[in-house]
C-alpha positions as CSV (number, residue, x, y, z in Angstrom):
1,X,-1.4,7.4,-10.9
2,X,-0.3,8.4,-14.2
3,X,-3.1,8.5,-16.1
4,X,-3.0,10.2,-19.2
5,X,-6.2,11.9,-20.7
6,X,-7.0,14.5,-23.5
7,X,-8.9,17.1,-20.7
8,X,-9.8,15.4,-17.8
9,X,-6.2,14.3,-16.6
10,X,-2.2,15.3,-17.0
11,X,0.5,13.4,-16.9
12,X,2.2,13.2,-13.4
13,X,5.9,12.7,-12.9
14,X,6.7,10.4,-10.3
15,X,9.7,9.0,-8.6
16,X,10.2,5.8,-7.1
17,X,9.0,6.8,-3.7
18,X,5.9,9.2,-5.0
19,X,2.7,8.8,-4.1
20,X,0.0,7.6,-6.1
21,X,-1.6,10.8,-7.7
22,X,-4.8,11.5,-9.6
23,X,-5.3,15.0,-10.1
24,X,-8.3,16.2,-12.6
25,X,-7.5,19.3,-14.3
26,X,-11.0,20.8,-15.5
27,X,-10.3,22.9,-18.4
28,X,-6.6,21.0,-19.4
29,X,-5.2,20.8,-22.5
30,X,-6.3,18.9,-25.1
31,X,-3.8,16.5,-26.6
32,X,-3.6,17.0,-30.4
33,X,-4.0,14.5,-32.8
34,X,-5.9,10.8,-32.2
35,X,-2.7,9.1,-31.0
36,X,-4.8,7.4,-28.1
37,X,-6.9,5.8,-30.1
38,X,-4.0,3.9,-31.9
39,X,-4.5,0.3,-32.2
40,X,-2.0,-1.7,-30.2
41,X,1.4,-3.2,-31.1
42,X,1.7,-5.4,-33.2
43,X,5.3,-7.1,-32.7
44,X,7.2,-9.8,-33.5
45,X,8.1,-10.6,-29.8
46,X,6.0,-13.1,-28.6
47,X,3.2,-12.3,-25.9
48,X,2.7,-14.3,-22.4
49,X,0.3,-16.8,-23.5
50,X,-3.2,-16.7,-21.5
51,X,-4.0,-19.8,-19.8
52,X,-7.4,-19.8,-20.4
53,X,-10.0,-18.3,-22.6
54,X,-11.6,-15.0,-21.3
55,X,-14.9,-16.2,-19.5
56,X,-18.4,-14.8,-20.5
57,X,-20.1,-11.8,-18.9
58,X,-22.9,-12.5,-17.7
59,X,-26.2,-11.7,-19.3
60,X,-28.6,-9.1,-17.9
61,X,-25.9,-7.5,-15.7
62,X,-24.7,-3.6,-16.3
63,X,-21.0,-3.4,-17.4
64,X,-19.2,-0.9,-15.3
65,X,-19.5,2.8,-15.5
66,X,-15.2,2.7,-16.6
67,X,-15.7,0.7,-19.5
68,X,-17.8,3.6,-21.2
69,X,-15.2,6.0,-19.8
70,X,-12.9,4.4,-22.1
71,X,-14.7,5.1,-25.4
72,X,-13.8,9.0,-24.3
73,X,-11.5,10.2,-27.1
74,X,-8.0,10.8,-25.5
75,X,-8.0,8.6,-22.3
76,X,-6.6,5.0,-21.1
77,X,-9.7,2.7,-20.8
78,X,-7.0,0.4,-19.5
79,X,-6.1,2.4,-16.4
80,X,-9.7,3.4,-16.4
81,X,-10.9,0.0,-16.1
82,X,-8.4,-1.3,-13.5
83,X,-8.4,1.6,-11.1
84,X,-10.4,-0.4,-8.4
85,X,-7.5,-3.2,-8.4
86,X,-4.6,-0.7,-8.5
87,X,-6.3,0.7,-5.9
88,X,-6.6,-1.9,-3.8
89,X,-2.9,-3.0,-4.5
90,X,-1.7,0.6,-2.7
91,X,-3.8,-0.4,0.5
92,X,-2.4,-4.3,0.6
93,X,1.4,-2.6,-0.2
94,X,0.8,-0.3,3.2
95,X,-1.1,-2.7,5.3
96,X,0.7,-2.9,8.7
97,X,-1.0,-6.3,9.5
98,X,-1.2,-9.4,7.1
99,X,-4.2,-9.1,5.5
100,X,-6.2,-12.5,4.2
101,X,-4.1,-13.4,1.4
102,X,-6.2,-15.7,-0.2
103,X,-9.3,-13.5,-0.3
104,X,-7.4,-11.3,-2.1
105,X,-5.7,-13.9,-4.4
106,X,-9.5,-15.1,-5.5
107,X,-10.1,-11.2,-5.5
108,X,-7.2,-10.6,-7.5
109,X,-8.2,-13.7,-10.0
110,X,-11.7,-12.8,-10.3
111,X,-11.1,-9.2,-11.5
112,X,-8.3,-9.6,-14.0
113,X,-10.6,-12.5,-15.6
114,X,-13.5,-10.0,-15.7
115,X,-11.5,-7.2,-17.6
116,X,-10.1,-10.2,-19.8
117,X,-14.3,-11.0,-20.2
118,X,-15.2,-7.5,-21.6
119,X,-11.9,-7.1,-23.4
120,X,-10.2,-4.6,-21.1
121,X,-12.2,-1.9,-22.0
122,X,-12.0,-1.5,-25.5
123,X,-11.6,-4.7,-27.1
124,X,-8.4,-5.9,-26.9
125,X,-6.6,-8.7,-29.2
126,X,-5.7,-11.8,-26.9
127,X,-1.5,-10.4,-28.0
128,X,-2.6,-6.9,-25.7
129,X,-4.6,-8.6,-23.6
130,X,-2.1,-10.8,-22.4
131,X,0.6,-7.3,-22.8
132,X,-2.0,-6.4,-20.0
133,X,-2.2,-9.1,-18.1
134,X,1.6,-10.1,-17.8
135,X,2.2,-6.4,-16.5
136,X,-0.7,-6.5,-13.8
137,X,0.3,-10.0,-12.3
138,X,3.8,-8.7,-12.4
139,X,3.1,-5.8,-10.0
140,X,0.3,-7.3,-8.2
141,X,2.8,-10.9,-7.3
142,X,6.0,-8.5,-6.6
143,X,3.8,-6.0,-4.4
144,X,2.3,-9.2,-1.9
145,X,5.9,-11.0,-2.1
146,X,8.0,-8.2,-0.9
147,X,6.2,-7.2,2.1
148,X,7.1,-9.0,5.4
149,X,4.3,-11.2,5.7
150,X,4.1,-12.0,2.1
151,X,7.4,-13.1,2.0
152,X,6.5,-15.6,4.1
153,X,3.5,-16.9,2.8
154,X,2.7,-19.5,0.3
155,X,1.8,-16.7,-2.6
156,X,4.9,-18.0,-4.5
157,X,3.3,-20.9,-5.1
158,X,-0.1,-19.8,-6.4
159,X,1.2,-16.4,-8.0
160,X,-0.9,-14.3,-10.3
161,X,1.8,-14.9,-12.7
162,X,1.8,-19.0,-12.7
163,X,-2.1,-19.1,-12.4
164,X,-2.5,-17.0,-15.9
165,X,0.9,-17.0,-17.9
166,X,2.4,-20.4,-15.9
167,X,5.6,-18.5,-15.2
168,X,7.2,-17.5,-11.5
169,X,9.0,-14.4,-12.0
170,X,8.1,-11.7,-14.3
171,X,10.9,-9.3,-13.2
172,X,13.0,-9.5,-16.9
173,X,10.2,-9.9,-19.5
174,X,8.2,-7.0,-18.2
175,X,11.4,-5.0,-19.3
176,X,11.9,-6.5,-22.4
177,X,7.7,-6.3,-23.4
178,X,8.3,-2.1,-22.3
179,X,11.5,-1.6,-24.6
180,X,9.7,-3.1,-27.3
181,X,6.4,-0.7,-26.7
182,X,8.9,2.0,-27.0
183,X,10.5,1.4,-30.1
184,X,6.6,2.3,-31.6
185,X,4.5,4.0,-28.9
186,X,2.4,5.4,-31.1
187,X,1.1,2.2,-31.4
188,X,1.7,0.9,-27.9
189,X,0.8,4.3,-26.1
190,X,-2.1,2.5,-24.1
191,X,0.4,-0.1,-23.4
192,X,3.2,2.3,-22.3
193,X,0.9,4.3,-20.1
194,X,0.1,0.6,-18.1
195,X,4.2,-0.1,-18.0
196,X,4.2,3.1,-17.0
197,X,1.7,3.1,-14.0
198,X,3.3,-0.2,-12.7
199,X,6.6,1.3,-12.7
200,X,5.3,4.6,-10.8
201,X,3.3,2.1,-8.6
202,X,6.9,0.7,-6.9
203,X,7.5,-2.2,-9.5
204,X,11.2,-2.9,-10.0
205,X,11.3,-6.6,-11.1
206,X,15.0,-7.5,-12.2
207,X,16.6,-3.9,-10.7
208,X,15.4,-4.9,-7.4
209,X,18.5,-4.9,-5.3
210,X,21.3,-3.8,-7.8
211,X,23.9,-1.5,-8.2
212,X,22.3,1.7,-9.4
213,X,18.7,-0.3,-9.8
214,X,16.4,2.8,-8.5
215,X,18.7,5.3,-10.7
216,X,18.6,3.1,-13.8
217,X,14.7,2.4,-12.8
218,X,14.6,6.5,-12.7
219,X,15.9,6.9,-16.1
220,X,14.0,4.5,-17.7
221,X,10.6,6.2,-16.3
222,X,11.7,9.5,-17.5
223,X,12.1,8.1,-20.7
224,X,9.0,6.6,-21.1
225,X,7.6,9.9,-19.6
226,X,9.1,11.9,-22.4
227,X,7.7,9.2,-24.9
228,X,4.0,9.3,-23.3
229,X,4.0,12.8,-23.4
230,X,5.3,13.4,-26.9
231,X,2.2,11.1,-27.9
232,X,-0.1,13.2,-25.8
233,X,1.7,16.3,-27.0
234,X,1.3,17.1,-23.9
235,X,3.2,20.7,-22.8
236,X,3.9,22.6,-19.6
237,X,3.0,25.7,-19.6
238,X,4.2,28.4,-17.7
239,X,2.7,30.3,-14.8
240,X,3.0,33.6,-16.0
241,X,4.4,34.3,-19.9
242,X,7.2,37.0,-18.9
243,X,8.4,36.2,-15.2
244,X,11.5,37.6,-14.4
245,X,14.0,36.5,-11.9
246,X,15.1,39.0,-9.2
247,X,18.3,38.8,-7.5
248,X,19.2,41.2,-4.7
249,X,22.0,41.0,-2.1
250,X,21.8,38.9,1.0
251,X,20.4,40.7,3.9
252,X,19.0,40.0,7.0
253,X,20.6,37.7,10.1
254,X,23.0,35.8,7.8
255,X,25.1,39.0,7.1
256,X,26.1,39.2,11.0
257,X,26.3,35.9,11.8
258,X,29.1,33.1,11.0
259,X,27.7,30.2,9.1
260,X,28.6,27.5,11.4
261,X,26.4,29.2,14.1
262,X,23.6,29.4,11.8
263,X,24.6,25.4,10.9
264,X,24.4,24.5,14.6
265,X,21.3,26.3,15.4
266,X,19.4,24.7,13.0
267,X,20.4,21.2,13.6
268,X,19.7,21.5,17.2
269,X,16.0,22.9,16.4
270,X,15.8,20.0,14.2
271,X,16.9,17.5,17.2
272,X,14.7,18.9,19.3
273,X,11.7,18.7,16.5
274,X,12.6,15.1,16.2
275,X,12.1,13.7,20.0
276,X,9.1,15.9,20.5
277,X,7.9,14.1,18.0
278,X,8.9,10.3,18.9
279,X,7.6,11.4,22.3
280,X,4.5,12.1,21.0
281,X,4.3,9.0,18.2
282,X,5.5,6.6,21.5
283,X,2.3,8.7,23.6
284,X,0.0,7.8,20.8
285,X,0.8,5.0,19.5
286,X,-1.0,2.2,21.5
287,X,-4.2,4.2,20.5
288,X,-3.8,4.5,16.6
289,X,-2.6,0.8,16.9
290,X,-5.3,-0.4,18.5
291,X,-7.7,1.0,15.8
292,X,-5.5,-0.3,13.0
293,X,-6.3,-3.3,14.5
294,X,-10.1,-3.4,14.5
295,X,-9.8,-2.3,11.0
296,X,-7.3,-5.0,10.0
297,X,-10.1,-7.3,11.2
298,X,-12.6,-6.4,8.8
299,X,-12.7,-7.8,5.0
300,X,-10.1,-6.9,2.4
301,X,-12.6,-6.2,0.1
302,X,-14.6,-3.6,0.2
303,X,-17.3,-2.2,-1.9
304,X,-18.3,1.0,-2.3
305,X,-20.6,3.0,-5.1
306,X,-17.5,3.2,-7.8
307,X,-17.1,-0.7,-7.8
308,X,-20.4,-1.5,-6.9
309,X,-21.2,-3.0,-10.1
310,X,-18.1,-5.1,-10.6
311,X,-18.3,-6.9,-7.8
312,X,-21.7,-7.9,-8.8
313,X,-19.9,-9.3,-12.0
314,X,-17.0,-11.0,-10.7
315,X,-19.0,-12.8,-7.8
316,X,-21.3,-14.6,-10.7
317,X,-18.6,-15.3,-13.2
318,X,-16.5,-16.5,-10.3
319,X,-18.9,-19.3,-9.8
320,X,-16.0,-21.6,-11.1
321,X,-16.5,-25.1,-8.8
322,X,-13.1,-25.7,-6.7
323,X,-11.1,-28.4,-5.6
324,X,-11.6,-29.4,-1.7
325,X,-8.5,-28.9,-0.5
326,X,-8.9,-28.7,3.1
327,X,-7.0,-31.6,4.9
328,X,-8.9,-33.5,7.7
329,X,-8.8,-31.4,10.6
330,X,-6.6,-32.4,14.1
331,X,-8.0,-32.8,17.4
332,X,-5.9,-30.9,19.2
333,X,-7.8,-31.4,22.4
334,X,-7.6,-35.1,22.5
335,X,-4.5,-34.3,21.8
336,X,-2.9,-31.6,24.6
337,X,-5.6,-32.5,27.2
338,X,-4.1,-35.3,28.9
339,X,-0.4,-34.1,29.0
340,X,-1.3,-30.8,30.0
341,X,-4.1,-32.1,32.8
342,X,-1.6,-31.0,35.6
343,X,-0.9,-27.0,33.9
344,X,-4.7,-26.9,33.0
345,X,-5.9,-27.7,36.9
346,X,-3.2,-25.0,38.3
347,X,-4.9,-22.3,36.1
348,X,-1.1,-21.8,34.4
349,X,-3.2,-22.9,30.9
350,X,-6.5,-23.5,28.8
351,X,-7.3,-24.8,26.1
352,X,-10.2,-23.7,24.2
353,X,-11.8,-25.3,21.0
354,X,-13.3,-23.0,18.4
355,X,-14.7,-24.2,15.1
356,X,-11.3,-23.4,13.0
357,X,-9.1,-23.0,15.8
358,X,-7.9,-24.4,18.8
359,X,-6.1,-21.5,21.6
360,X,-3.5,-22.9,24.0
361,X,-3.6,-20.1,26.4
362,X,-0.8,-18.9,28.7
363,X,-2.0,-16.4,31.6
364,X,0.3,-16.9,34.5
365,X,0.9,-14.0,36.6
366,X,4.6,-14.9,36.6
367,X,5.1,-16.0,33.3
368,X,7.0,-13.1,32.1
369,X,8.5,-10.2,34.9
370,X,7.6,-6.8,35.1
371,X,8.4,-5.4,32.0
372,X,10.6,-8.1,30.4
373,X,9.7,-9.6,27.1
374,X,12.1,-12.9,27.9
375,X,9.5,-15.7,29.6
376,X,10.2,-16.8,33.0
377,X,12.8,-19.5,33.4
378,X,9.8,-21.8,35.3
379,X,8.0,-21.6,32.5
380,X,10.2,-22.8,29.7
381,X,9.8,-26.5,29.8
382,X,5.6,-26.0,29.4
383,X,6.6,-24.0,26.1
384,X,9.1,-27.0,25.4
385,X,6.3,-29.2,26.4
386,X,4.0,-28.1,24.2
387,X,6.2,-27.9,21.4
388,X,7.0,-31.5,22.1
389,X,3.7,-32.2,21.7
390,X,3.5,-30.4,18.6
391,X,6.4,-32.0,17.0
392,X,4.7,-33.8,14.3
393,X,2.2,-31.2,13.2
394,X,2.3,-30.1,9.1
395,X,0.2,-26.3,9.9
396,X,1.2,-23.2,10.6
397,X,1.2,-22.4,14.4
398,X,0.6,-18.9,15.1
399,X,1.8,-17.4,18.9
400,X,-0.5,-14.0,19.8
401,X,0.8,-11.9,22.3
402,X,-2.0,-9.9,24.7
403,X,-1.6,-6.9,27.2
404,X,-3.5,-4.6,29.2
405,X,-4.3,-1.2,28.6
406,X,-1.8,0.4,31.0
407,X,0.6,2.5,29.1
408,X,4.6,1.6,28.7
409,X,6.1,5.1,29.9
410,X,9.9,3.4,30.6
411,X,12.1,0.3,30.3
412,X,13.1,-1.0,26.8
413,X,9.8,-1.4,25.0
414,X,8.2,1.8,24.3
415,X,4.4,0.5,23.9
416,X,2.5,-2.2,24.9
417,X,2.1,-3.6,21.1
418,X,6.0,-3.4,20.7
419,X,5.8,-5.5,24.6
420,X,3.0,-7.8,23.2
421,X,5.2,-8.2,19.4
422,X,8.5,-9.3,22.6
423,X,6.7,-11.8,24.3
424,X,4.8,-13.5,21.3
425,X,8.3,-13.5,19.5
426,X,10.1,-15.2,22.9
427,X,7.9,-18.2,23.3
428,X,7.8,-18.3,19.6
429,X,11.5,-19.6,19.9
430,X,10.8,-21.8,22.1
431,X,8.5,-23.6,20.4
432,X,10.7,-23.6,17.1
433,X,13.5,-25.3,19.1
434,X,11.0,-28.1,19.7
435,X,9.4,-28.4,16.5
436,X,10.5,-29.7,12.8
437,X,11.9,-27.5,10.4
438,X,8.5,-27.3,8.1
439,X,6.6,-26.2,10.7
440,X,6.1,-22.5,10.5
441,X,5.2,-20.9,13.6
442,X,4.4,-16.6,13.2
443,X,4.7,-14.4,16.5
444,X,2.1,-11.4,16.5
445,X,1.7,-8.7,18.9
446,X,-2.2,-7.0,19.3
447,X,-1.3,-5.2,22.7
448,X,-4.9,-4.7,24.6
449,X,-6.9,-4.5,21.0
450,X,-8.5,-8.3,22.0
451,X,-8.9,-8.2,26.1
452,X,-11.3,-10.9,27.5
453,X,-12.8,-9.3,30.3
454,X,-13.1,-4.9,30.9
455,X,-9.5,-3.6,32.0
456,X,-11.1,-2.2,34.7
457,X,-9.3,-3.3,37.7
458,X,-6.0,-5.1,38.4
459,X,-7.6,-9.2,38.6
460,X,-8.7,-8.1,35.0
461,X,-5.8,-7.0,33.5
462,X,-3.9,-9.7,35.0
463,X,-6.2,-11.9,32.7
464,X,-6.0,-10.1,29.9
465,X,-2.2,-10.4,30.5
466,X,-1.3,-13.8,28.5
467,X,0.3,-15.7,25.4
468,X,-1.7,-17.4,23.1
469,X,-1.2,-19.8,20.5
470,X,-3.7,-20.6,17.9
471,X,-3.5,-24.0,16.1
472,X,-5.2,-23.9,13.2
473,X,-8.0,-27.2,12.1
């Protein structure tokens, strides 16, 4: 992250695809000149317009450790302040499974309202404060929307952007707010290091899928580099003052062998590095998957000593009442029992009630063949069956695919979660063929990270073995 601070941080360039950086430099340079502690812009462009008053902090309660950070001569007490969230942003960006999206909506909600509540850090206007808060609902709504499982979720509707400034898309007016920072950053330098950090973060807004978007996005970052860092005065400095080049002639293998030979050698040791690799990613895989996967179950959220405090705050000031809307839940047992009497007595399926769910499970021996992701001719009219039955239903259906814990080591599918993604994707068509249009039904593969009994012998892995789909209350 490029955050930008008289000796405690340095400027670091970043390209689209960079990672995240924070690098302390103990004993840096220090920026000359006070032009951090410039007020902010004062423009005639008009500011997003908050949609409600900051809230309160509440009494008795220690403000965060950043906020006195920012009061440091030559730092950002924005990006000070708002590390935990960026932070937090990176994870959700690079999360292989959905995470819960609306825990980290209210998340999301809670924490931008409690920076807004102690005036980001070093008491903002409400024109920078909503400069601030346009630019982190920008990244935060494009981040969740363009991964795959946020594209298909209902965030859209319920954006960071809608619930603070009431508008959808911030992907042109983030531009237009930056170009007008940098026609004065020495009054917007606070404001231009944010812009900045969103860029550097993987924000593109309206150059996302042009011609030449990432190379015009790349020039417009080094431009606002080179503005930030003329502010900063900040100056690279060489690693030794009177380094000389040294050119000899070549020597060595090159001089006695033809170039194409030296070509031809090195892309086949490349080859080679490449599937000894795969082969060891496809070796390990269902292992490091498996542990994603009891990670992905735990919260979101987490709290550790550097946030500790904050999420004290924003669970008081969160206290805000909400509306109930949870629709009356569906009895899906009154409703598949009878129909299914016949499959349910044969073993072929069960249905089990939970508090929040209800699992339609498939465990037939011969539901799918050895190896094949494509369910078993005999067994498509259930699916169709059940989708029949489900024809009318307004929730989201949600097919989990289940294996043992015997390796893939040949066929098409290379691991059992890529097997387990196959089969949860097949009968998820053949549901959809049943069902109306609104109904959205997600496949989801979790290989042998969920088994019901120990895969310790073959009757127990044919149980774990199965198809289920959750219906959600």
């Amino acid at each position: 992250m490029p955050i930008l601070c008289n000796q405690k941080k340095v400027i670091q360039r970043m390209s689209m695809d960079d990672r995240t950086v924070i690098r302390p430099t103990p004993g840096g340079r220090r920026p000359r000149g006070n032009a951090a502690t410039s007020p902010p812009a004062q423009a005639p462009l008009r500011a997003p317009t908050p949609v409600a008053p900051p809230i309160q902090t509440p009494p008795n309660v220690p403000t965060q450790t950043a906020f006195s950070a920012g009061e440091i001569a030559g730092c950002n007490p924005i990006l000070t302040l708002i590390t935990p969230l960026l932070t937090l942003v990176g994870k959700v960006k690079l999360a292989d499974q959905h995470p819960n999206l609306d825990e980290f909506h209210r998340y999301a909600v809670d924490q931008i309202k409690y920076y807004q509540s102690i005036s980001w850090g070093f008491e903002a206007d409400a024109e920078t404060s909503s400069y601030i808060s346009y630019a982190l609902c920008s990244l935060v709504d494009e981040t969740v929307q363009n991964t795959p499982w946020g594209l298909n979720s209902d965030w859209g509707r319920k954006s960071l952007l809608i619930t603070f400034h009431q508008e959808a898309w911030g992907g042109e007016k983030f531009f237009q707010f930056l170009q007008h920072f940098m026609q004065r950053p020495s009054a917007s330098l606070m404001l231009l290091e944010l812009y900045y950090t969103c860029l550097s973060l993987g924000f593109e807004g309206e150059h996302r899928g042009k011609n030449n978007g990432r190379h015009n996005l790349d020039i417009l970052k080094d431009d606002v580099y080179v503005a930030i860092s003329r502010q900063r005065n900040t100056v690279d400095i060489a690693l030794s003052p009177a380094w000389v080049g040294i050119s000899e002639e070549a020597q060595g293998i090159n001089r006695h062998l033809p170039l194409w030979i030296i070509a031809v050698g090195t892309a086949a040791i490349l080859l080679i590095t490449y599937l000894l690799l795969m082969w060891q990613i496809n070796t390990f895989s269902d292992i490091s998957m498996t542990k994603l996967a009891i990670a992905g179950r735990a919260e979101v959220i987490t709290v550790d000593p550097s946030n500790l405090e904050q999420m004290y705050l924003v669970e008081e000031v969160s206290a805000v009442p909400q509306l109930d809307l949870i629709k009356q839940s569906v009895d899906y047992v009154e409703l598949l029992s009878e129909p299914l009497n016949q499959e349910v007595s044969d073993g072929i399926v069960e249905i089990i009630d939970e508090e929040t769910i209800t699992r339609v499970r498939l465990r037939h021996a011969k539901l799918f063949a050895s190896g094949s992701a494509n369910v078993s001719k005999g067994f498509e009219p259930l699916i169709a069956k059940i989708g029949e039955l489900l024809t009318d239903l307004d929730k989201t259906i949600l097919v989990v695919g289940h294996s043992d814990n015997i390796p893939m080591r040949s066929g098409r599918y290379t691991s059992n979660w890529a097997l387990s993604t196959a089969r949860a994707e097949s009968v998820q068509r053949l549901l959809i063929s049943e069902l109306q249009p609104k109904v959205k039904v997600i496949a989801e593969g979790v290989a042998d990270s969920d088994p019901l009994v120990a895969n310790n012998s073959a009757e127990n892995r044919a149980l774990n073995r199965r198809v289920e789909i959750h219906l959600r209350k």
